[in-house]
C-alpha distance (Angstrom), angle and dihedral (degrees) to the residues before:
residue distance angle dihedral
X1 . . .
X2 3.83 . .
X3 3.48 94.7 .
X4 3.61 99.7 41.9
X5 4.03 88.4 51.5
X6 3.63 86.7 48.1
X7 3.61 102.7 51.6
X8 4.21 92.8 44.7
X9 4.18 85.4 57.1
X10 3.94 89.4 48.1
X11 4.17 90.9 51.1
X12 4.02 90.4 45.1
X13 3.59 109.3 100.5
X14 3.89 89.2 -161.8
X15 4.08 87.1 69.2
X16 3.87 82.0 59.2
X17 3.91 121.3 81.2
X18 4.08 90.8 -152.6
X19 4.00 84.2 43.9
X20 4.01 87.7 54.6
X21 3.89 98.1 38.9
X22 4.36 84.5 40.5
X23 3.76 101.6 49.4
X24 4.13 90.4 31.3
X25 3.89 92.8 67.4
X26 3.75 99.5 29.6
X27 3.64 85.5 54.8
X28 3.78 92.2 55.3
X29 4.03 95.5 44.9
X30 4.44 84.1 52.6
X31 3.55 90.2 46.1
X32 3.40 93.5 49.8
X33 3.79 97.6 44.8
X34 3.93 87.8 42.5
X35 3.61 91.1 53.2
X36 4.14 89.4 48.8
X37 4.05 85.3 51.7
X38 3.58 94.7 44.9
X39 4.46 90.2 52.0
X40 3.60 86.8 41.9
X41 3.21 97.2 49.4
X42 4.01 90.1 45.9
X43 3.93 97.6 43.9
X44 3.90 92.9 40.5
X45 3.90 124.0 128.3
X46 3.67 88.5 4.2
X47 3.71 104.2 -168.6
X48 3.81 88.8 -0.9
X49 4.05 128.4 110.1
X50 3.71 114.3 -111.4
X51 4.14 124.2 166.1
X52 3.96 115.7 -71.0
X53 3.55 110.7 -108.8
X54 3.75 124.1 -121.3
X55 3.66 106.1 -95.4
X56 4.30 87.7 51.2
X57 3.79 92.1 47.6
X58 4.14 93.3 50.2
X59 4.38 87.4 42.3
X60 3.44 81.1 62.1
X61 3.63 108.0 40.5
X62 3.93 83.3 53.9
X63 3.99 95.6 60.5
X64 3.87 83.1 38.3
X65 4.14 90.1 63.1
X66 3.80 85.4 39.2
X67 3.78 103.1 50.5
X68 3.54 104.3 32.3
X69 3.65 122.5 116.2
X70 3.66 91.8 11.9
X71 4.06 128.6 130.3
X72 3.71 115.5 -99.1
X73 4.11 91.8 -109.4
X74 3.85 90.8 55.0
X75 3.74 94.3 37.8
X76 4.33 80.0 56.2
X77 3.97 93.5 43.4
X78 4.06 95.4 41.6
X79 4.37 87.1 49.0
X80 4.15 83.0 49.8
X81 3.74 84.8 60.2
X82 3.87 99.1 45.3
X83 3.78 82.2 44.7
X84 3.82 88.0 57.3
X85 3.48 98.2 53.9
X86 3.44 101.1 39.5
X87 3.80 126.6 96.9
X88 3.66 116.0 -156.0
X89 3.70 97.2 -11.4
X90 3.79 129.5 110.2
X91 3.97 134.0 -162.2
X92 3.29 130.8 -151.7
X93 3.61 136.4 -178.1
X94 3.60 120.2 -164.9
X95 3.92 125.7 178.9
X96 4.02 115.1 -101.5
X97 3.89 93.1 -135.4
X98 3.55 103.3 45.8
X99 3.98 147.5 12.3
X100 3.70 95.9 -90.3
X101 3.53 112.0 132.2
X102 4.22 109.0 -148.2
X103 3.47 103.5 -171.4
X104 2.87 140.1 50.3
X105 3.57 104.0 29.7
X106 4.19 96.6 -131.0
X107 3.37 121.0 24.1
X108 3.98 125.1 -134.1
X109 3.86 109.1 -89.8
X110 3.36 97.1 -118.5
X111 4.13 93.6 48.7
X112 3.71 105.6 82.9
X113 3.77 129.0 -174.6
X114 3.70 86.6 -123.1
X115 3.88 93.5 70.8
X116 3.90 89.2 39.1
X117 3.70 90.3 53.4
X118 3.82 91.3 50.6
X119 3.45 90.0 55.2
X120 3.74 93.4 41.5
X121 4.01 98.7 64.2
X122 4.07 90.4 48.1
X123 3.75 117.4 113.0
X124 4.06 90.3 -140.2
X125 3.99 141.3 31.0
X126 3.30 112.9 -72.7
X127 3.74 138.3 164.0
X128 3.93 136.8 -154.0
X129 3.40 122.7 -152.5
X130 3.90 114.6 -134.1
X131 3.75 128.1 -178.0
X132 3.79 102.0 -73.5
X133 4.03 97.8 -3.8
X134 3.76 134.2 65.7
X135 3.97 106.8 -152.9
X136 3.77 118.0 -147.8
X137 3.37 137.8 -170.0
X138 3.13 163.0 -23.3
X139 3.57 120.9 -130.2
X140 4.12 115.2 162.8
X141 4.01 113.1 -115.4
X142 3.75 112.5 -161.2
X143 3.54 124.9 -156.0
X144 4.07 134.3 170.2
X145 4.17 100.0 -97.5
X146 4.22 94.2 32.9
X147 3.67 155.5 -12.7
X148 3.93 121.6 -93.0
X149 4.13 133.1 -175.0
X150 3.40 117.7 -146.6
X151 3.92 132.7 -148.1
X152 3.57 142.6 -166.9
X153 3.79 132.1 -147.2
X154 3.46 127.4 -169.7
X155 3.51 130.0 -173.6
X156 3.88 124.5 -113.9
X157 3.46 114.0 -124.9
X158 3.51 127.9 -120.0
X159 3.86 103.8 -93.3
X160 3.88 92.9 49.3
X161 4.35 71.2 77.3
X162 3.40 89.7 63.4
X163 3.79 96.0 46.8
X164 3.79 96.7 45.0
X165 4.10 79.3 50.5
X166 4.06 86.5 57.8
X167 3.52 97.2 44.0
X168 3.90 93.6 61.6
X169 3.66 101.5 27.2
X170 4.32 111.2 104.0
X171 3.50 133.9 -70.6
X172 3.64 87.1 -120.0
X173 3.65 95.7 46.8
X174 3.80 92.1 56.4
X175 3.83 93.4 45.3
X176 3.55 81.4 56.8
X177 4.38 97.5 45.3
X178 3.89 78.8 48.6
X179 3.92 99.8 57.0
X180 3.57 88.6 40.7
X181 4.16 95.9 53.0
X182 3.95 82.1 53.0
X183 3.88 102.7 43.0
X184 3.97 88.9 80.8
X185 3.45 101.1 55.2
X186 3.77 99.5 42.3
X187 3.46 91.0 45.7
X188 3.93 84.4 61.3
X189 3.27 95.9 43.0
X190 4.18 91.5 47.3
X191 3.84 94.6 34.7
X192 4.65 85.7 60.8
X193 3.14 87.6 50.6
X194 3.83 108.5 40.2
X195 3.90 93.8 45.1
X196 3.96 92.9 48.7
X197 3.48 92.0 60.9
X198 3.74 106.5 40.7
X199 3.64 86.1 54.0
X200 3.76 89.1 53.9
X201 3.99 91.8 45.0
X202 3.78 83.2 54.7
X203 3.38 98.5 55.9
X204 3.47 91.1 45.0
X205 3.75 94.8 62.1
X206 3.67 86.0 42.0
X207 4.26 84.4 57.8
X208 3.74 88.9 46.2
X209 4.44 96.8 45.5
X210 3.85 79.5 62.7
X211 3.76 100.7 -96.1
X212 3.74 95.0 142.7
X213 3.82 94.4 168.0
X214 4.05 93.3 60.4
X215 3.92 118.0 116.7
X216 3.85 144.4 177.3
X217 3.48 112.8 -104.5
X218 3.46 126.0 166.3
X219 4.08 95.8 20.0
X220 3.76 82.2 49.4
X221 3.80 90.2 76.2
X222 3.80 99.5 53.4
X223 3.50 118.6 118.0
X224 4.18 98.1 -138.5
X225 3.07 129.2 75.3
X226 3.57 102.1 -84.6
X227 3.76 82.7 62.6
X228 4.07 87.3 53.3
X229 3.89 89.9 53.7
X230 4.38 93.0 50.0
X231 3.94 81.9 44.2
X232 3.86 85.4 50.4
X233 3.58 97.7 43.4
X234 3.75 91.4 45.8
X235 3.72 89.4 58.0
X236 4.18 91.9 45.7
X237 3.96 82.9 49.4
X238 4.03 90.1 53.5
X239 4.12 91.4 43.3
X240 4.14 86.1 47.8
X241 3.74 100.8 45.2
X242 3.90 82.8 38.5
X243 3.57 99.7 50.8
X244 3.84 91.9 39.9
X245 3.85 86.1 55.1
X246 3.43 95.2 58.0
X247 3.53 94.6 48.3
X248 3.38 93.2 52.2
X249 3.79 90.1 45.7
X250 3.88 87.7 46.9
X251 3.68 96.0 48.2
X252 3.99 93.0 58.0
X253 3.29 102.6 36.0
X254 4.36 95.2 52.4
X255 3.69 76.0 48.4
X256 3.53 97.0 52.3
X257 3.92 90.6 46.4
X258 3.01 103.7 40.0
X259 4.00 95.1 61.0
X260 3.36 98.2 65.9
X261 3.88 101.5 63.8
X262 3.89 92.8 28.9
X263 4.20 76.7 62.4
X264 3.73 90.5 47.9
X265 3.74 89.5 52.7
X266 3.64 98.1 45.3
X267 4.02 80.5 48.7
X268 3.99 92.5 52.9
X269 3.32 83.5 50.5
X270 3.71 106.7 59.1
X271 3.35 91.0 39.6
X272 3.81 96.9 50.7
X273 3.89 81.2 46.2
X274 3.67 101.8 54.7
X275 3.96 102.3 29.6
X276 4.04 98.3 41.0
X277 3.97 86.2 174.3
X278 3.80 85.4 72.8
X279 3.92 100.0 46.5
X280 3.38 94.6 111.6
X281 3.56 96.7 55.0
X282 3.97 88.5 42.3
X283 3.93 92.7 52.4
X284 3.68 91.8 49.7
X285 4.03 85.6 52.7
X286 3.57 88.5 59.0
X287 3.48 107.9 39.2
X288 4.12 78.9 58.5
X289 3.63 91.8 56.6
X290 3.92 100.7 45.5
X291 3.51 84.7 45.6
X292 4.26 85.8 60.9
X293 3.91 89.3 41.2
X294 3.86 85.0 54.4
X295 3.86 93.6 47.4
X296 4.13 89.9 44.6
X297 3.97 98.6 43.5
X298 4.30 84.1 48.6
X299 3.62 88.1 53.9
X300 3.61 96.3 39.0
X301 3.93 82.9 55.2
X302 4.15 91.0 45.5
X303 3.62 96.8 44.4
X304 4.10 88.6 54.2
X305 3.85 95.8 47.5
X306 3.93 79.2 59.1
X307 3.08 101.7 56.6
X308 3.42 98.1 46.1
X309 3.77 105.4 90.7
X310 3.51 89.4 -151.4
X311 3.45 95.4 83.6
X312 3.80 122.0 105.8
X313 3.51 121.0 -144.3
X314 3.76 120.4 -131.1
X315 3.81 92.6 -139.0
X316 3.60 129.8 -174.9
X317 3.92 146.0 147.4
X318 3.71 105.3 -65.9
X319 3.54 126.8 -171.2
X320 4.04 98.9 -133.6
X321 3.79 101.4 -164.5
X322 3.65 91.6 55.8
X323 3.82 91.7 45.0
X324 3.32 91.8 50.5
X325 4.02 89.8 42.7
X326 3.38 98.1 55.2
X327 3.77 91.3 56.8
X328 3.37 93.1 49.8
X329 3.96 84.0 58.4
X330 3.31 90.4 53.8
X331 3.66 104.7 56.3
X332 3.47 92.0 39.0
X333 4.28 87.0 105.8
X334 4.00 90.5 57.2
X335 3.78 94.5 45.1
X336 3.91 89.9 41.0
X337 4.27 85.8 56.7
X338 4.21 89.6 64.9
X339 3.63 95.0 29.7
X340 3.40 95.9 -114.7
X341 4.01 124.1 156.0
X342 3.92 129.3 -133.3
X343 3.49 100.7 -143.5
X344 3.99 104.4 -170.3
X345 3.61 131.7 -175.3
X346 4.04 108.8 -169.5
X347 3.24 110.6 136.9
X348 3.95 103.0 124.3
X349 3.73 108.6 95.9
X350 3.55 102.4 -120.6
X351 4.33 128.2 176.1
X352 3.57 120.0 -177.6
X353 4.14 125.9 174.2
X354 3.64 96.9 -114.4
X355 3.96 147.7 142.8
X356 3.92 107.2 -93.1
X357 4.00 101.0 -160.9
X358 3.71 85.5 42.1
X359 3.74 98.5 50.0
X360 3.76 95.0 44.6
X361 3.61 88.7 54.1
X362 3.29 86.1 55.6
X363 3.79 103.9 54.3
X364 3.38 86.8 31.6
X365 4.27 94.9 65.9
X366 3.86 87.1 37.7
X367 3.68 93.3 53.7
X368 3.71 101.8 32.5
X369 4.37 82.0 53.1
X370 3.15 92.2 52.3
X371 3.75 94.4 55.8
X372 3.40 98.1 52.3
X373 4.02 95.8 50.1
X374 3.67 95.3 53.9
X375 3.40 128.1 83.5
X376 3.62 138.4 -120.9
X377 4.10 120.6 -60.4
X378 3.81 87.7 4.4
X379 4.13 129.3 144.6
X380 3.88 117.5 -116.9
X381 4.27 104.2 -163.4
X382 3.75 116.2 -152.5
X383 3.66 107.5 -169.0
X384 4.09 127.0 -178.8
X385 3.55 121.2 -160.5
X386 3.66 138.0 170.6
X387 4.22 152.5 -172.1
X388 3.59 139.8 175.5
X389 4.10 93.2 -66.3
X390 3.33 108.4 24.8
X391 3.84 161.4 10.4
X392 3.73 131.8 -108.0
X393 3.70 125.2 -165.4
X394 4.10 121.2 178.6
X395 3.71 114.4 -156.8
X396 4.43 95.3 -168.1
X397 3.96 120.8 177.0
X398 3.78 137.3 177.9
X399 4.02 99.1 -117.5
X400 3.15 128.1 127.1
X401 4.09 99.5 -94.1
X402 3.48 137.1 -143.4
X403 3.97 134.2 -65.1
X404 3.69 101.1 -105.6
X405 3.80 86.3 -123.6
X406 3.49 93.2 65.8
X407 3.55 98.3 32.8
X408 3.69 88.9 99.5
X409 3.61 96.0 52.4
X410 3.87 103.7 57.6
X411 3.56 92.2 89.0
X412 3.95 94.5 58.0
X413 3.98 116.6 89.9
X414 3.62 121.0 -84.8
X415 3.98 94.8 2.5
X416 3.68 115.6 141.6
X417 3.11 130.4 171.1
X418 3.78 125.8 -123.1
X419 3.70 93.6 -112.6
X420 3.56 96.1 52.3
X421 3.83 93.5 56.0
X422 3.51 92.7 42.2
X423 4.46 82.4 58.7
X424 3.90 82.8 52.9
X425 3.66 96.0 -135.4
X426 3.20 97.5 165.9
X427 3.89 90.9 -133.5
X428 4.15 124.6 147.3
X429 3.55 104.4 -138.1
X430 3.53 90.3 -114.6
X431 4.09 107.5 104.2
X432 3.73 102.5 78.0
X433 3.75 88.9 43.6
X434 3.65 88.5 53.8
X435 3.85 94.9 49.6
X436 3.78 91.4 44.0
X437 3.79 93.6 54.6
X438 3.85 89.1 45.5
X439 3.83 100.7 50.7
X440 4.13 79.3 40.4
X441 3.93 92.0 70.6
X442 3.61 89.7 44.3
X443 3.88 87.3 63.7
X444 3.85 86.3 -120.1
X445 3.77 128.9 127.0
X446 3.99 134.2 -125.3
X447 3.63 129.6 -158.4
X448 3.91 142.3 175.5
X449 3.63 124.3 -156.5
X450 3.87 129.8 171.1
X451 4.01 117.4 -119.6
X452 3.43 137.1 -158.1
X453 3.32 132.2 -54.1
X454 3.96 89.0 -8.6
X455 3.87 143.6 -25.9
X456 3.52 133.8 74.0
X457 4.31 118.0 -113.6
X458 3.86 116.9 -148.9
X459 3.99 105.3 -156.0
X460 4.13 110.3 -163.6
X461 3.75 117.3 -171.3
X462 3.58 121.4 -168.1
X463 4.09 128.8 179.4
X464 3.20 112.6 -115.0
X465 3.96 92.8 -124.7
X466 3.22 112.7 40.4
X467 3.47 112.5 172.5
């Protein structure tokens, strides 16, 4: 139903602007000529002869079955009744041989024998049009004493007035009826397309005074393309006020962090400075903290070129249990410092069409997190799973979790939790948001849930192609 809806709005030029502005002035130029036709059509051969048309020709072939071979006083009494019962049409019987003019006794003033006799000496039916008749005939009536011809006049109606009135007004006069029979629909077709845009040209200045939060609404749901450009400008207005957000964002939290080992530094130093004795010891302090301003400003750097959507992924088939193995491998030495075990479970074969730097950094924050949470001579699971669509990994350790108020929060920038600061990790809040962004441009998911009676599992689901 959908699809079938969808396809009858792409095929209707109305949900097209060059359909609307197209088929609004070639409508107005066919009405035009049509209406130029039609009052031609009406107004032409005034007071000339032209063919009768059918329905005249079989009116009179009726009253020529019905009157033929009929005295002249029942001839007169039988046209009395079709007179009777007629509305706006006139007989009138007229001799063959001569001028004289049987019925009815006076003729309308504007019916002279002069047309009747022009129609009398034609071969056919014909019929002139006069200025508020149309005279048709004849059609030969025969009777026992003489020959008639009978004709029929009907009345014009009222608006043939009105086109006779068009025919002979000026040139400039009709010029004029013209551009005012087209002013209405051009002024439709100018008015949607002149309002669409000044709205849009609004908004726009509205984007550019700084009002990041301004959308299209109404225009927005158009189906033309002036409804694809607000759609398109509402998007732009969502990357702007999103990008701006993050700056903003950005700019005070690298300000935030950064303060606190630029004071340790400036510390170091004035202690180095006034106790030279303890340099050494002071030097070593700081070559620890620029070593952490290194580690933040790189993933400042890495968690930017992820959000930037921008950024293409060098995807290819990966073989995620050796990924993820080879991490494991490597942060064997950090988990091997608190005794802790990585307990992994990979064994399903499992290739997915992914970004290898960006997946290992990935896994690598996750794992590397969960390290440094858990306690001493604990068990950190790694478990891969897999369906049809997708793949599942569960990275579960023994620490002591997350408040599930703030469980939702881990994965924003700089958030730490109290507990974590209070364990002095020395961590920048930045790891989870880096891993969250990267399995985000893999169109996969991550999640963190708290499980009995402590730890914290991270779940990461990935499609399997990810293209």
């Amino acid at each position: 139903m959908t699809n079938s809806t969808f396809s009858v709005r792409k095929l209707n030029p109305f949900n097209y602007l060059f359909g609307r502005l197209f088929l609004g002035f070639w409508g107005s130029v066919v009405i035009l000529i049509w209406l130029v036709l039609f009052v031609n059509d009406q107004l032409s051969q005034i007071e000339g002869v032209k063919p009768a048309d059918g329905y005249q020709v079989s009116q009179l072939d009726f009253a020529s079955k019905e009157l033929s071979d009929k005295g002249l006083p029942e001839l007169i009494e039988r046209l009395n009744e079709f007179q009777q019962k007629s509305r706006g049409r006139f007989y009138i019987l007229k001799e063959e041989t001569s001028k004289t003019i049987v019925f009815p006794k006076r003729l309308h003033p504007e019916i002279s024998g002069r047309r009747l006799t022009h129609l009398a000496i034609a071969d056919k039916k014909l019929q002139v049009r006069l200025d508020r008749f149309i005279l048709t005939g004849p059609v030969q009536i025969t009777s026992p004493s003489a020959s008639y011809q009978l004709f029929i006049a009907y009345r014009v109606k009222q608006r043939n007035e009105f086109y006779k009135l068009l025919w002979h007004m000026p040139e400039s006069l009709k010029l004029l009826l013209a551009a005012f029979i087209t002013i209405i629909p051009c002024w439709l077709v100018a008015r949607n397309l002149s309002i669409p845009i000044s709205k849009l040209r609004n908004s726009s200045h509205a984007l550019a005074s700084g009002n990041l939060s301004h959308r299209i609404d109404k225009i927005a749901l158009r189906h033309d393309e002036i409804g694809d450009l607000a759609r398109d400008f509402n998007h732009m207005a969502e990357k702007l006020e999103t990008q701006f957000d993050l700056h903003k964002r950005l700019l005070g939290d690298v300000s935030h962090e950064l303060r606190t080992p630029l004071t340790r530094l400036e510390l170091a130093l004035a202690l180095a400075i006034k106790n030279p004795a303890d340099c050494e010891k002071q030097l070593n302090r700081i070559e620890s903290e620029i070593h952490k301003l290194d580690e933040m400003i790189s993933n400042v750097l890495r968690l930017a070129r992820l959000e930037s959507e921008d950024l293409d992924l060098d995807a290819e088939s990966q073989d995620l249990p050796l990924l993820i193995s080879r991490i494991l491998k490597s942060a064997e030495l950090e988990a091997e410092q608190k005794q802790i075990k990585l307990n992994a479970c990979l064994s399903e074969h499992c290739e997915i069409f992914a970004d290898a730097m960006l997946l290992n950094t990935a896994f690598e924050n996750i794992i590397r997190n969960a390290i440094k949470y858990s306690p001493e001579k604990s068990v950190i699971s790694i478990d891969l799973s897999q369906d049809k669509d997708a793949v599942e990994v569960r990275v579960t350790d023994n620490g002591p979790g997350v408040a599930e108020s703030e469980i939702d929060k881990i994965f924003t920038p700089f958030y730490r939790v109290a507990k974590a600061r209070d364990r002095h990790t020395g961590g920048t809040g930045l790891g989870l948001a880096i891993a969250q962004k990267a399995i985000n441009r893999h169109q996969g998911s991550i999640s963190a849930k708290n499980i009995k009676p402590s730890g914290l599992e991270v779940c990461i689901r990935l499609p399997k192609v990810t293209r």
